[in-house]
C-alpha positions in Angstrom: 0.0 0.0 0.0 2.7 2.6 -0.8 0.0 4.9 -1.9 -2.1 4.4 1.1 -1.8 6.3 4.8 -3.9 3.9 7.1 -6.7 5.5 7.9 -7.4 6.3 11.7 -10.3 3.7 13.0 -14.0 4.7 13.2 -16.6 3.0 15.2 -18.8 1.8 12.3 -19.0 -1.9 11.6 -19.9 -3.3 8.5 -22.4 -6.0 7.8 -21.1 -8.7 5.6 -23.4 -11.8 4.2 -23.3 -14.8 6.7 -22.7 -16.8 3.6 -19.9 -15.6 2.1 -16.1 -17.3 2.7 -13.2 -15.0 2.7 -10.0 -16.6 1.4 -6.3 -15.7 2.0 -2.6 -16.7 0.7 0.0 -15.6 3.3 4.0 -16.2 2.5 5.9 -18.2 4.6 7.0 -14.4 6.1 3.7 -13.1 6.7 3.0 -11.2 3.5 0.0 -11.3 1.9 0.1 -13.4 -1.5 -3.7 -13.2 -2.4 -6.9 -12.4 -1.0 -10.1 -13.3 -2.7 -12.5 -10.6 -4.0 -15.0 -10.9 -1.7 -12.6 -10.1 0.7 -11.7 -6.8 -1.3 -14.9 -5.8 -2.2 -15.8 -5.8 2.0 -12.1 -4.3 3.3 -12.7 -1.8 0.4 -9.2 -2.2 -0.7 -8.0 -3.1 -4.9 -6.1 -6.7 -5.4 -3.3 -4.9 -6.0 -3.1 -2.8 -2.7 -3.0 -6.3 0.0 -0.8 -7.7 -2.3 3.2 -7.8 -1.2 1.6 -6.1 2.4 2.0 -7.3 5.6 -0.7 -8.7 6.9 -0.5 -6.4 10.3 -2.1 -3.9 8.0 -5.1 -4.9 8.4 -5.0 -5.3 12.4 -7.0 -3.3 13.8 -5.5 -1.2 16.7 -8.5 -3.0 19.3 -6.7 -6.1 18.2 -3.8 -7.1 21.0 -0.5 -7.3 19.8 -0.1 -10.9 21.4 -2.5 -12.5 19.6 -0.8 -11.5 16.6 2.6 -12.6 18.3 0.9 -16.2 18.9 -0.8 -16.7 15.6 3.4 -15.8 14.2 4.8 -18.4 16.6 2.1 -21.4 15.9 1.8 -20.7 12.0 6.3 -21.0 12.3 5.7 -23.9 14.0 3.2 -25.5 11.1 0.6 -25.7 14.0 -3.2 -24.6 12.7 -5.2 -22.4 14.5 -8.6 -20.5 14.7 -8.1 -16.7 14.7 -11.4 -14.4 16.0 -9.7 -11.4 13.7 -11.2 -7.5 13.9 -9.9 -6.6 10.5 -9.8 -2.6 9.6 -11.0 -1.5 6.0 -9.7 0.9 4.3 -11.5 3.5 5.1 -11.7 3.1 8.6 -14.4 1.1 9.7 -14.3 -2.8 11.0 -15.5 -6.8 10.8 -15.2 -9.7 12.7 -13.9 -12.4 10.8 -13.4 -16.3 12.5 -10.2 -17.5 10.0 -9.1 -20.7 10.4 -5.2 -20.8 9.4 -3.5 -23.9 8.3 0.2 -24.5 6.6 1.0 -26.0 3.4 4.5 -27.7 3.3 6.6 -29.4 0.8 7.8 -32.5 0.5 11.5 -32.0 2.6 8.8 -29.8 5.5 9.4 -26.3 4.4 6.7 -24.0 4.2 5.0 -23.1 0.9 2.5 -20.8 2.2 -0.4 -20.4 5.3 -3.9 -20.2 4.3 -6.9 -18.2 6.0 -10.2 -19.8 5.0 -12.6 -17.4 6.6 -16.5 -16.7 7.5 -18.3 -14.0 9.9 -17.3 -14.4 13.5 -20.6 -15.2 15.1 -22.0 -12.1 17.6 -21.5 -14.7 20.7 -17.4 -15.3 20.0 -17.3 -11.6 19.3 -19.2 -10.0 22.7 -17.1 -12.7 24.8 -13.4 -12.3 22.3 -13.9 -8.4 22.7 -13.9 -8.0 26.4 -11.0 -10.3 26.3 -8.9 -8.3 24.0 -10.1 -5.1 26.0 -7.9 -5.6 29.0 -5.1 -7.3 27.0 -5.2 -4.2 24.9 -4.5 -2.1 28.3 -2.0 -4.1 29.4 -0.1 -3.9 26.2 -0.8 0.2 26.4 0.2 0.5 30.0 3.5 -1.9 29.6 4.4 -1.1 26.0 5.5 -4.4 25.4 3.4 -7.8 24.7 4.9 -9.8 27.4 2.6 -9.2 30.2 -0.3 -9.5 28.4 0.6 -12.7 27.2 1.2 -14.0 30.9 -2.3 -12.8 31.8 -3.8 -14.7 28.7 -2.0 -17.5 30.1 -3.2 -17.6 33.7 -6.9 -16.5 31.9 -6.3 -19.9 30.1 -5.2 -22.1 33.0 -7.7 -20.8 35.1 -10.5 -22.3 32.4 -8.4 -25.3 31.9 -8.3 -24.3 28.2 -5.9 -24.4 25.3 -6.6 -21.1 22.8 -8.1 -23.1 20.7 -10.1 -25.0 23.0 -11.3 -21.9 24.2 -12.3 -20.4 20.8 -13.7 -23.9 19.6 -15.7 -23.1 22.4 -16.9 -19.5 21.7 -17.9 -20.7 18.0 -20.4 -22.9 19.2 -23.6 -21.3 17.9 -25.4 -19.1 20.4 -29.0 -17.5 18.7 -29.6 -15.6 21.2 -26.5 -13.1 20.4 -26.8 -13.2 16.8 -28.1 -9.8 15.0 -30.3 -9.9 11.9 -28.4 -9.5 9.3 -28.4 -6.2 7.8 -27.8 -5.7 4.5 -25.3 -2.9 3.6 -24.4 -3.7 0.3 -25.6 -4.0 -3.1 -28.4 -6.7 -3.7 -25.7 -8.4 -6.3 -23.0 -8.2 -4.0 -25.3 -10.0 -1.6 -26.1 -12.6 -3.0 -23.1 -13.4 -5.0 -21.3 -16.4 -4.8 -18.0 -15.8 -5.5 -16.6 -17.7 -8.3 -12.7 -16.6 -8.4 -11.8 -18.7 -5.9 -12.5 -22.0 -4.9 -9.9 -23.5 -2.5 -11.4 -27.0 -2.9 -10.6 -26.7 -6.7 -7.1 -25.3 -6.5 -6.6 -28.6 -4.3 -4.7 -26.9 -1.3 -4.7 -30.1 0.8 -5.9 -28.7 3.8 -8.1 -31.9 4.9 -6.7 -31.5 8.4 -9.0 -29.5 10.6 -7.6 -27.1 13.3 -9.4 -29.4 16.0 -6.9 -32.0 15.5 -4.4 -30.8 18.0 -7.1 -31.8 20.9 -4.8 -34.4 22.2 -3.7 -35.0 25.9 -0.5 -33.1 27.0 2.5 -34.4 27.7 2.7 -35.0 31.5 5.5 -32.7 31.3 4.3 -30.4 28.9 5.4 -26.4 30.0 1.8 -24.1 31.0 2.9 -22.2 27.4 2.7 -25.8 25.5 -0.4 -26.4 28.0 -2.4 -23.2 26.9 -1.4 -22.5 23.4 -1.3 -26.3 22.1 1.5 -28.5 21.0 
């Protein structure tokens, strides 16, 4: 986005279609390969502005730092993982997005590339998420540093007896009661769209291993990071 000055955060979400999937390349160091054109068409960004960017630009600044710092470490480590994400468009507004992230490696174990397959975060994950990300948000402003937040997210883990992803697994399951009507903020076409450039089944990305697999038992000996954030 050389042309592009981010543009300061306003508090305006916008509605997307409960249907659509949102689909991302990201290179082995975190730079943004592709993003469908759904995915455009709601950040309100051009193909050619994500592309080559780091993906911290689309972070919004409610989003805590160590979340991003844990995604980095588990996507290094080839380890999937379920992402509630409150992405900033270009022109200053927000969505929640619940992106699933697996790796792709070749043959000798070297990453190829992480993928994002993507839908609306449902309202439940969100109101729970966003308190969450509140205080580690204050932490993070008070310290200047991610550490300590990520030693409260740990203790706020332990204290549920959670992994992360246990813990989100556990925020996705469907709530009705917290879900809005879906308002519809976009063009009728745009709607109701399918969207036909991209179809990760079809470019056979091989990811047939769901992030749930990773909800083994620990290692008797396992360290409380290894406990909380997986393997």
């Amino acid at each position: 986005m050389d042309n592009y000055s981010k543009q300061a955060p306003i508090d305006k979400e916008i509605s997307i279609n409960p249907s659509a999937t949102f689909n991302w390349k990201i290179s082995p160091d975190m730079l943004i390969d592709y993003a469908n054109h759904y995915f455009c068409e709601i950040s309100g960004f051009e193909e050619y502005e994500l592309i080559g960017e780091s993906i911290e630009k689309l972070r919004h600044p409610d989003m805590p730092k160590v979340i991003l710092d844990v995604l980095y470490e588990r996507l290094e480590k080839k380890e999937p993982m379920r992402l509630i994400n409150k992405i900033l468009a270009k022109d200053g507004r927000y969505f929640w997005l619940m992106v699933d992230f697996e790796t792709k490696v070749d043959k000798a174990g070297e990453v190829i590339a992480h993928y994002g397959i993507s839908k609306i975060a449902p309202q439940y994950a969100v109101h729970k998420i966003n308190a969450l990300y509140k205080i580690l948000s204050k932490i993070e402003e008070k310290t200047g540093s991610s550490e300590a937040s990520k030693r409260y997210l740990i203790g706020f883990l332990e204290e549920r007896n959670h992994t992360y992803n246990k813990y989100i697994e556990e925020l996705s399951i469907n709530h009705p009661e917290y879900e809005k009507p879906f308002q519809q903020t976009f063009s009728q076409k745009a709607a109701l769209r399918t969207p036909t450039r991209t179809n990760f089944n079809q470019l056979s990305f091989d990811l047939s291993q769901s992030w749930n697999r990773e909800n083994k038992k620990p290692a008797k000996k396992k360290s409380l990071l290894k406990k909380v954030f997986g393997k």
